[in-house]
C-alpha positions in Angstrom: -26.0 20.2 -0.6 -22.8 22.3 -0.9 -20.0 19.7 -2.4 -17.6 22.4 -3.0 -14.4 22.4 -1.8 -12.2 26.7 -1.2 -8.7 25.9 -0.4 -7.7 29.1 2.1 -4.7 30.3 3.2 -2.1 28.1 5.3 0.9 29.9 5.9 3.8 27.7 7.0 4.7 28.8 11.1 6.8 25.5 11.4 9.8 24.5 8.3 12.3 22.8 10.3 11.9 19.6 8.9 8.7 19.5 7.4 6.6 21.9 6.3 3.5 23.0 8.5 1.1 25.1 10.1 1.7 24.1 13.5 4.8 23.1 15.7 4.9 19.1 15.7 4.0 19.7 19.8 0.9 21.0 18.9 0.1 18.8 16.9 0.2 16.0 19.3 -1.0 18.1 21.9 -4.6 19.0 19.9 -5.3 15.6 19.0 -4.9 14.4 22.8 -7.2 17.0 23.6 -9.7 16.1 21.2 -9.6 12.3 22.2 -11.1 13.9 25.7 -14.0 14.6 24.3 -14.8 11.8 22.3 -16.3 8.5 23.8 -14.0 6.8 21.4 -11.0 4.3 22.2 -9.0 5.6 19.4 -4.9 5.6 20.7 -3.6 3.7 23.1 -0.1 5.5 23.8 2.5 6.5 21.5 5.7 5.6 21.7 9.6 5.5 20.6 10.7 2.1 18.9 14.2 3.0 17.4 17.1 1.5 19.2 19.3 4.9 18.6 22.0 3.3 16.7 21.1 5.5 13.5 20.0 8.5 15.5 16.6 9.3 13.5 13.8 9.1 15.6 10.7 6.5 14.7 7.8 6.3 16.7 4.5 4.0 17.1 0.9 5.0 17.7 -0.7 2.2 19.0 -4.6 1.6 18.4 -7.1 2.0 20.7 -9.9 -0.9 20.7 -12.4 1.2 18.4 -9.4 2.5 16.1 -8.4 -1.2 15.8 -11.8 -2.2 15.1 -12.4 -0.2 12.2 -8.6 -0.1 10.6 -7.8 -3.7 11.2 -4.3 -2.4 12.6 -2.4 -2.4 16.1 -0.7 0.5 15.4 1.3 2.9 12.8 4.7 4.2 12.3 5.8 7.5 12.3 9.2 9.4 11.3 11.0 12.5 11.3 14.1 14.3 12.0 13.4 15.3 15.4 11.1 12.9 17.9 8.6 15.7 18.1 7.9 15.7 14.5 8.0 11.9 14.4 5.5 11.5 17.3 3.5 13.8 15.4 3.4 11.7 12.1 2.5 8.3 14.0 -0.1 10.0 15.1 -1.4 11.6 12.0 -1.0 8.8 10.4 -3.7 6.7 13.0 -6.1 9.7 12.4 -5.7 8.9 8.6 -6.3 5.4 8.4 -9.0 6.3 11.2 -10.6 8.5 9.1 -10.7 6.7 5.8 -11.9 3.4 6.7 -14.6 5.1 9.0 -15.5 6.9 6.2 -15.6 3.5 3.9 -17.9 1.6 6.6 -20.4 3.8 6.6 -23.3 3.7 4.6 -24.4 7.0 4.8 -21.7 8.2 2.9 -22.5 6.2 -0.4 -25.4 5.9 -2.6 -25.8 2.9 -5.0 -26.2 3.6 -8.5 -25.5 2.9 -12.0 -23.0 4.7 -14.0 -26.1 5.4 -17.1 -28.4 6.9 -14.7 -25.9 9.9 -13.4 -24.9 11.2 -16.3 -23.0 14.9 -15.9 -22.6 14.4 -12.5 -20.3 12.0 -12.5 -16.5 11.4 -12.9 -16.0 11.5 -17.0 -16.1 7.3 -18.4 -12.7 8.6 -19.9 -11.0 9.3 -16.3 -12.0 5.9 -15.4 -10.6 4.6 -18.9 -7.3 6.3 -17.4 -7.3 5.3 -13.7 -7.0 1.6 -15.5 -4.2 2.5 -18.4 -7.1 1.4 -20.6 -6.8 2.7 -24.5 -7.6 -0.5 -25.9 -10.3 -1.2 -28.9 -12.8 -2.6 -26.1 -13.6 0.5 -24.6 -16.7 1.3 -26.6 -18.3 -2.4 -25.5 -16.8 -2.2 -22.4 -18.3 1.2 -21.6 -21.4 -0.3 -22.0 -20.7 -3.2 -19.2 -19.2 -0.6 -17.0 -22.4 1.5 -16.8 -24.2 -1.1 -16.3 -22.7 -1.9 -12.8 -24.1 -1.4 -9.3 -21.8 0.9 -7.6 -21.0 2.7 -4.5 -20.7 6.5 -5.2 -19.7 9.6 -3.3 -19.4 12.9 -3.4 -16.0 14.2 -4.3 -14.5 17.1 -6.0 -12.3 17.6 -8.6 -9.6 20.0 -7.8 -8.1 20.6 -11.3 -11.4 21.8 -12.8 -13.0 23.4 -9.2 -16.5 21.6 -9.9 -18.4 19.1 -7.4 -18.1 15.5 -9.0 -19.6 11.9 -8.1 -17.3 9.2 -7.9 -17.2 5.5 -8.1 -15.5 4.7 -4.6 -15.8 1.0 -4.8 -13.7 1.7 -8.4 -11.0 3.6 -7.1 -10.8 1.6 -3.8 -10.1 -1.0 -6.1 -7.3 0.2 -7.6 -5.4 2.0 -5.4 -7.3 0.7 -1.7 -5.2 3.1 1.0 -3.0 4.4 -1.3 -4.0 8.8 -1.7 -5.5 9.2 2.2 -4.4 11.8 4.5 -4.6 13.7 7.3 -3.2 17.4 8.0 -3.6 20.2 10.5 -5.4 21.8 8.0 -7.2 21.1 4.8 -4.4 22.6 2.6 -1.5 20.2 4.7 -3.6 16.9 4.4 -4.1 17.8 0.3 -0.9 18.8 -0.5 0.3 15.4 1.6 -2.1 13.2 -0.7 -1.0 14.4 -4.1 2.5 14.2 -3.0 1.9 10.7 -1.8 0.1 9.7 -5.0 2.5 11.2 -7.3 5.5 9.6 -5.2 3.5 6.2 -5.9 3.6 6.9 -9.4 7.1 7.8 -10.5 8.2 5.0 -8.0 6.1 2.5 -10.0 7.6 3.7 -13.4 11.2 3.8 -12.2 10.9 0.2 -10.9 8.8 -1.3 -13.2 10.8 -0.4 -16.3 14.7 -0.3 -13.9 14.7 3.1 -15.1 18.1 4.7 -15.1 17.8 8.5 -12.9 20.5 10.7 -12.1 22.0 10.2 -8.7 21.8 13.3 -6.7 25.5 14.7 -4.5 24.4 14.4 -1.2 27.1 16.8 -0.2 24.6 19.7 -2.1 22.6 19.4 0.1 22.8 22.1 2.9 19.9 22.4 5.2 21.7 22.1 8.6 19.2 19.1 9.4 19.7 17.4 6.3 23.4 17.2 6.6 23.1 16.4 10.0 20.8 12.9 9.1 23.4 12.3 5.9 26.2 12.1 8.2 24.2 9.9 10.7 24.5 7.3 8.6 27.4 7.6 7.1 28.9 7.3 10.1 27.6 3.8 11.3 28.6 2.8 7.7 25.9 2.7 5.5 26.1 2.7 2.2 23.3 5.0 0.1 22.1 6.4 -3.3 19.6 9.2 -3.6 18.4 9.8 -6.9 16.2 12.1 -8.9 12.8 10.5 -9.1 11.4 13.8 -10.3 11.3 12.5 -13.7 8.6 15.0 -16.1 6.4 15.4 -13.4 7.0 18.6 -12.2 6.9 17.6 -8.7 9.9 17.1 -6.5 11.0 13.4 -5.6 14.0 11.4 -4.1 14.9 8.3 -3.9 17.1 6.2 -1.7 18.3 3.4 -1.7 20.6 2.1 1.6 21.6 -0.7 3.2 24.5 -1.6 5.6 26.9 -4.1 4.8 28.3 -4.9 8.1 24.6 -6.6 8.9 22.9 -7.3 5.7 21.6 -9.9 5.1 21.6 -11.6 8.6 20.0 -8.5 10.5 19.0 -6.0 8.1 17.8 -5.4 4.7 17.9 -3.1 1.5 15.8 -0.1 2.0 14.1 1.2 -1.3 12.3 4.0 -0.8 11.5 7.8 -1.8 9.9 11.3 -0.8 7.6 13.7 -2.3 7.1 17.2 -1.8 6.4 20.4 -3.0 10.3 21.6 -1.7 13.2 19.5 -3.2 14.8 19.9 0.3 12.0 18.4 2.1 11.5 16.1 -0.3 14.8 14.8 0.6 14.8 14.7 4.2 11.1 12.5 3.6 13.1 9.9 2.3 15.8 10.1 4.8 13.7 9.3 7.4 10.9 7.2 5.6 14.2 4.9 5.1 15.3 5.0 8.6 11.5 4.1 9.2 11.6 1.2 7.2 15.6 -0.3 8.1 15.1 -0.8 11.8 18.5 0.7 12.7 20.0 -1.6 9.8 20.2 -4.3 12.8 17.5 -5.5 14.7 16.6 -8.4 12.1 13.0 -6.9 11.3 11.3 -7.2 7.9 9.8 -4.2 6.6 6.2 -4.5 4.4 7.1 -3.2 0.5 4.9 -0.4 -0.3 5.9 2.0 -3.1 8.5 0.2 -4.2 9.7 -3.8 -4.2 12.8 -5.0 -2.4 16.1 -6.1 -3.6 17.6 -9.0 -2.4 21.4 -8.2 -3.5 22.9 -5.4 -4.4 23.6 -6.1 -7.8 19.9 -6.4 -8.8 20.2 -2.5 -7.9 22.9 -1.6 -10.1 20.1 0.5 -12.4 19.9 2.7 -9.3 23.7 2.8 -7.9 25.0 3.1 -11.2 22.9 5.5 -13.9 26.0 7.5 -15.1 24.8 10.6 -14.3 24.4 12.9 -11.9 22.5 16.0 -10.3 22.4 18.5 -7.0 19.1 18.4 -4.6 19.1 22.2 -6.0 18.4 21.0 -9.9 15.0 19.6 -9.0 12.2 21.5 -9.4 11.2 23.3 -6.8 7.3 24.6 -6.4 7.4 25.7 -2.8 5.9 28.3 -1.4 5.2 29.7 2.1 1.4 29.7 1.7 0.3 25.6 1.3 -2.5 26.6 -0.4 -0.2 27.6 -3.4 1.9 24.7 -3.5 -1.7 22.8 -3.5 -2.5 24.5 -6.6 1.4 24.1 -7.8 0.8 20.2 -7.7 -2.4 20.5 -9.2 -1.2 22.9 -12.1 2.2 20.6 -12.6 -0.4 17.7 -13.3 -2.4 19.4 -15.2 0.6 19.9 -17.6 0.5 16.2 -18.0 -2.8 15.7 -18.5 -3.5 14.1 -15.1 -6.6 15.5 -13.0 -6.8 15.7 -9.1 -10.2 14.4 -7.5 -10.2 14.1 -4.0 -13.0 12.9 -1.4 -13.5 14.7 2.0 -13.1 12.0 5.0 -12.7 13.9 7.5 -14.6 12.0 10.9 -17.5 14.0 11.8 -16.5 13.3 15.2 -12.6 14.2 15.3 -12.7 17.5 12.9 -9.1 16.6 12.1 -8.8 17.2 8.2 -8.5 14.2 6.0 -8.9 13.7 2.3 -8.9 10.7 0.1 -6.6 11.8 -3.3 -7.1 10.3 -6.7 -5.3 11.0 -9.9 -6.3 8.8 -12.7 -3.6 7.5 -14.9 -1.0 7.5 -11.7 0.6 3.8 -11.3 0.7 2.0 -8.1 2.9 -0.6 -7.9 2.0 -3.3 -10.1 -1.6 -3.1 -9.6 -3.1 -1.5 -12.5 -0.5 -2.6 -14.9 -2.3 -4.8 -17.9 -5.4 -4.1 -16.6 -8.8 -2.5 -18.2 -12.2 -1.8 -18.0 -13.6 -5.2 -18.6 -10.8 -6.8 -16.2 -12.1 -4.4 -13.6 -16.0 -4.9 -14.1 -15.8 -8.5 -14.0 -13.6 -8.1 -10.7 -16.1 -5.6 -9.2 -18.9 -8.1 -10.4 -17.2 -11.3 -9.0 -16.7 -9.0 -5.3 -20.1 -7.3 -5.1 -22.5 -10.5 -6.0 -23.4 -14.1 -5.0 -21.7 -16.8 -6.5 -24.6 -17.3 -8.1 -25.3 -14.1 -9.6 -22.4 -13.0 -11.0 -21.8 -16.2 -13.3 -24.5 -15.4 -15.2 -23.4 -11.7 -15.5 -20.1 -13.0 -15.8 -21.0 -15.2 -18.8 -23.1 -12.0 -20.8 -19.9 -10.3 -20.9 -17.7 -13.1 -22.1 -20.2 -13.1 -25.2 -19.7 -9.5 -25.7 -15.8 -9.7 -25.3 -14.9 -13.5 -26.0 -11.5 -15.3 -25.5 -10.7 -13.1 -22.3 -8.6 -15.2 -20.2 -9.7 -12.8 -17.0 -13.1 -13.5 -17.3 -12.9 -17.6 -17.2 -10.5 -16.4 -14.1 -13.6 -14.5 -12.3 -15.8 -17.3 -13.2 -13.8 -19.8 -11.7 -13.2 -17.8 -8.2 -17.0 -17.5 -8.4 -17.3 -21.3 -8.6 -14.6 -21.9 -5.8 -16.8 -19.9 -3.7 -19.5 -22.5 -4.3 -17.1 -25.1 -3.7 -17.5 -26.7 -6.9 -13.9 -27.2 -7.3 -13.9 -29.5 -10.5 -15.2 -27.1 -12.2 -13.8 -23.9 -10.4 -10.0 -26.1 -12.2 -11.4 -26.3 -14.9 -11.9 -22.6 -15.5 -9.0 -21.2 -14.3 -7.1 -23.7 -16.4 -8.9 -22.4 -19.6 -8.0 -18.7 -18.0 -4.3 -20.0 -18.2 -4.4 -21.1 -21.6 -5.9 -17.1 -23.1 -2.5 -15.4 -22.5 -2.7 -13.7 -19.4 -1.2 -11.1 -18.5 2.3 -11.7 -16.6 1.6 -10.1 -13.4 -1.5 -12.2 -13.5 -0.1 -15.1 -14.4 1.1 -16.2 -10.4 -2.9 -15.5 -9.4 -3.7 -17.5 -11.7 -1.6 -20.6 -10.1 -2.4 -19.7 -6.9 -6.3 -20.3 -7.3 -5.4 -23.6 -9.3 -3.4 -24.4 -6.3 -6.2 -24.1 -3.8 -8.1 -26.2 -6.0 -6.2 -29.1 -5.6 -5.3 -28.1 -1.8 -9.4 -28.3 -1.0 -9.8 -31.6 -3.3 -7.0 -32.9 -1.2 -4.4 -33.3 -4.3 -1.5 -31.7 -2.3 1.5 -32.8 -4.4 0.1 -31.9 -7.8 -0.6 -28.7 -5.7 2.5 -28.0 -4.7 3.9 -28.8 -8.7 1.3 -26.0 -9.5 2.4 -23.9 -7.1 6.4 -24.2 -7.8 5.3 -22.8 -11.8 3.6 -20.2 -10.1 6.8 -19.0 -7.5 8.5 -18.7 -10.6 6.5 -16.0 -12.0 6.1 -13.8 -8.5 8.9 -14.3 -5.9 7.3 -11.4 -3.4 3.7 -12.8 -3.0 3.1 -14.3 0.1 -0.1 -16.6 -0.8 1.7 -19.1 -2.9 4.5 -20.2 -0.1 1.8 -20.3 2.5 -0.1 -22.8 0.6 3.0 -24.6 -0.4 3.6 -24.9 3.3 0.3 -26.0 4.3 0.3 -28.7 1.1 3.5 -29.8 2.6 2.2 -30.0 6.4 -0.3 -32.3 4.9 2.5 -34.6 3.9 3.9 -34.3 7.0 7.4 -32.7 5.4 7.6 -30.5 8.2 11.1 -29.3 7.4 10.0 -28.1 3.8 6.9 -26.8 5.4 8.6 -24.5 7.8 10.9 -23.4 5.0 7.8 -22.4 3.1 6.1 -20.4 5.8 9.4 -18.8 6.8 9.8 -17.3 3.6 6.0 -15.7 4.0 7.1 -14.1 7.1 10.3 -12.4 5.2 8.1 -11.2 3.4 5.1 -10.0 5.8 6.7 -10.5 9.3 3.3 -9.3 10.8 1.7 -12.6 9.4 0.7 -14.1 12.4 -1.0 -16.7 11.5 2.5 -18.1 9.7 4.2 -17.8 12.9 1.3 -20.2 14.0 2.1 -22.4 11.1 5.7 -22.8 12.1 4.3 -23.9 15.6 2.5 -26.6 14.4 5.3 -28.1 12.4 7.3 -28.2 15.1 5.1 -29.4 17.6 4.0 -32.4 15.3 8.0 -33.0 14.8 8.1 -33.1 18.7 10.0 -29.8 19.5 8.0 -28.7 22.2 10.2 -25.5 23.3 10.0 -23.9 19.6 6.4 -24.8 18.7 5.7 -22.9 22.2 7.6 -19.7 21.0 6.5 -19.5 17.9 2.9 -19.8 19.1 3.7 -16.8 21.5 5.0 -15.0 18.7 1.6 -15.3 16.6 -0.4 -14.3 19.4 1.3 -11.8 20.1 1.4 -10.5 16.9 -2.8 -11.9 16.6 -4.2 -12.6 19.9 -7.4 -14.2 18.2 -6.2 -16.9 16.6 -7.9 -19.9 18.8 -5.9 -22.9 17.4 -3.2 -21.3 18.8 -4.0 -20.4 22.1 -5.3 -23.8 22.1 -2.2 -25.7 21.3 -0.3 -23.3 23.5 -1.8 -24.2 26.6 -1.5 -28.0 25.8 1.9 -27.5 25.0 2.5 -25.9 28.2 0.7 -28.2 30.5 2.8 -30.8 29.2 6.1 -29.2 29.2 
């Protein structure tokens, strides 16, 4: 079979305020006509969902019944600077996530097989040393565990060196889960989309992780009659923003922004911390102009937005690293690798990251079915968020071990690698989650305790609590759960697992006050959490406040209309109202 992958021309016919083959129209138009064909329930409608106070447009595409089936989502958000484009991007987006987790689901695509028996076909063991930060001493015994493992492979190609490669999907999927898909109008759009995306990912991580200081950029440089017209949109409602050189060394265009509105933060808005990526400084720029006017919900309709690329400030003072660097730069300083063909700003990314040392593999995903082009992008040694920070090869194997096993066989595989690399504290950690599984939860303690005591790693450290915390929530020990739990909140204030199970620990106590307070602070955090919403319900209906427990179980299933304790409680509530 022919794995290889000819990037072709794709000159750009439409640059108003992105950069494509095709008018934003036609976009939308070809997809509708292609769902005409298809037996498939895929989109349900698309439509506006800004309240026009800012004046950038942001649109939903909402899932059809088989789209929802296979991406576990109602629907996806979409932005630009005109509607057009952002009707265009909600709906790119659903053939995206579409695509991909088709693409995972099915079996045909994959071939399970250990790393030892592939040998030059596959992705180099030192690219997957790199996709995990991992330059440690253990790499010589943990190579040895890692090609040892069962794994899910696929072809992909590797765009930096033009050769056909197999890779370790279940790995990378790991690491990074939806983070590199994408979809375009051609194969050269949806690739130049997914390195952007990746590499956007990856400065974000490094600026945020280590409050790196980058110049701020003048928006008044900028002079793309679009731009300027979005900049002045919101400075006139009165909000306050920052954009700032992400580019770092990368050789890649980024910008940051950072914006909130004082005139409704906190009570009906938020700090919106986010950034663009593309091959052209300018567009690069007017991405994260409308990515934040995504995210802010006009800067007043109380919503919560989902952290993604970067975390969330809750004051403006934690931001001063970004509103106050001490320097400054013009959009035009950036680097700029734009070009009128896509296919050379394709090989521009690639040739930028090859400067660093970072390779570009990618994975066709395109749906047999919708011919829409989509691609999965991975560049070892990018950072995403927090989640390969401290990690390794050993950390990951047991992990991959611990997921793709019984209870009952991973232990013992579990327990050949803690003799070949003893006093891990992540190993105990994977032995213990194997052992909740089987509802041994003594002993399940008892290991995660040990994992505690081995010097985790900080990021881990709130995980690490959290299991302990179930622990004690199953064996019925709810207020040394909840002391558990308030160590681990200390660590990680953005994680929504720990004030859930807080909540339910104090439902059990019947501190419904404290209990709401707890699950109230998950939706902040998620407000798509459905099941909290439910959770709220129940505290007040057990505290006798009929009229709130009802709305806050029609908020949940509206959000989740599956959730059966719910609709049951509902319609007793409402019989006896």
């Amino acid at each position: 079979m022919n794995h290889k992958l000819i990037l072709n021309d794709a000159f750009k016919k439409f640059t108003f305020d992105q950069d494509k083959i095709l008018p934003p129209q036609e976009t939308v138009k070809r997809f509708r006509e292609k769902l005409k064909a298809l037996d498939l329930d895929i989109l349900e409608y698309t439509v506006r969902i800004d309240n026009g106070r800012l004046g950038i447009p942001v649109y939903f595409s909402s899932c059809g019944k088989d789209a929802m089936a296979v991406t576990g989502t109602k629907k996806q958000m979409g932005k630009g600077g005109t509607p057009e484009q952002a009707e265009a991007s909600a709906v790119m987006e659903l053939v995206e996530r579409f695509s991909f987790f088709s693409f995972s689901q099915n079996p045909e695509n994959f071939f399970v097989e250990k790393y030892r028996n592939l040998k030059d076909k596959a992705i180099p063991f030192h690219m997957i040393a790199r996709s995990v930060h991992d330059d440690s001493e253990d790499l010589e015994i943990t190579q040895k565990i890692f090609e040892e493992l069962p794994l899910r492979w696929t072809w992909g190609y590797n765009l930096t060196r033009d050769e056909a490669v197999l890779i370790p999907f279940d790995w990378f999927f790991t690491i990074n889960e939806f983070n590199g898909p994408s979809a375009g109008n051609c194969p050269e759009e949806a690739l130049s989309q997914g390195i952007c995306e990746v590499v956007e990912r990856h400065v974000s991580s490094v600026i945020s992780q280590n409050q790196m200081k980058t110049p701020l950029i003048n928006a008044n440089s900028a002079t793309d009659p679009l731009i300027t017209e979005m900049i002045e949109k919101y400075r006139n409602i009165g909000i306050k923003f920052w954009l700032s050189d992400f580019s770092l060394d990368m050789g890649i265009p980024t910008v940051g922004i950072l914006a909130y509105d004082p005139s409704t933060f906190p009570e009906k808005s938020e700090i919106v911390w986010t950034a663009g990526t593309t091959p052209d400084p300018k567009k690069a720029l007017s991405r994260a102009l409308t990515e934040a006017a995504q995210l802010a919900g006009d800067f007043n309709t109380g919503s919560n937005y989902v952290a993604s690329g970067l975390p969330k400030f809750t004051n403006i003072e934690e931001a001063e690293f970004v509103t106050n660097p001490g320097n400054e730069t013009d959009i035009t300083d950036l680097p700029d690798i734009s070009d009128n063909n896509i296919k050379t700003e394709v090989r521009n990314c690639i040739a930028a990251l090859e400067k660093k040392g970072m390779e570009v593999f990618t994975i066709n995903i395109t749906h047999p079915l919708l011919e829409i082009p989509a691609f999965y992008t991975i560049i070892p040694g990018a950072y995403f968020r927090e989640r390969a920070l401290g990690t390794s090869v050993g950390m990951f194997s047991a992990k991959l071990i611990t997921e793709n096993s019984t209870p009952e066989q991973a232990i013992p595989e579990l327990k050949k690698i803690e003799q070949m690399l003893p006093g891990k504290y992540y190993i105990k950690f994977y032995i213990g989650s194997c052992y909740l599984s089987m509802n041994d939860l003594e002993t399940a303690l008892k290991y995660f305790d040990q994992a505690r005591g081995l010097d985790p790693n900080e990021q881990d450290i709130p995980s690490i609590y959290s299991y302990m915390g179930v622990c004690l929530k199953e064996m019925g020990e709810y207020r040394r759960a909840l002391d558990i739990l308030t160590e681990g909140e200390k660590f990680d204030t953005e994680r929504t697992d720990i004030p859930n199970l807080m909540g339910f620990c104090h439902f059990k106590l019947r501190e419904h006050e404290k209990a709401i307070e707890c699950f109230q602070k998950v939706i902040q955090l998620d407000p798509t959490s459905a099941i909290d919403y439910a959770n709220i319900a129940s505290n007040y209906r057990d505290m006798g406040e009929k009229e709130k427990a009802i709305e806050y179980y029609m908020m949940a299933l509206t959000i989740d209309p599956s959730i059966d304790f719910a609709k049951e409680n509902l319609h007793k509530l409402q019989q006896t109202a």
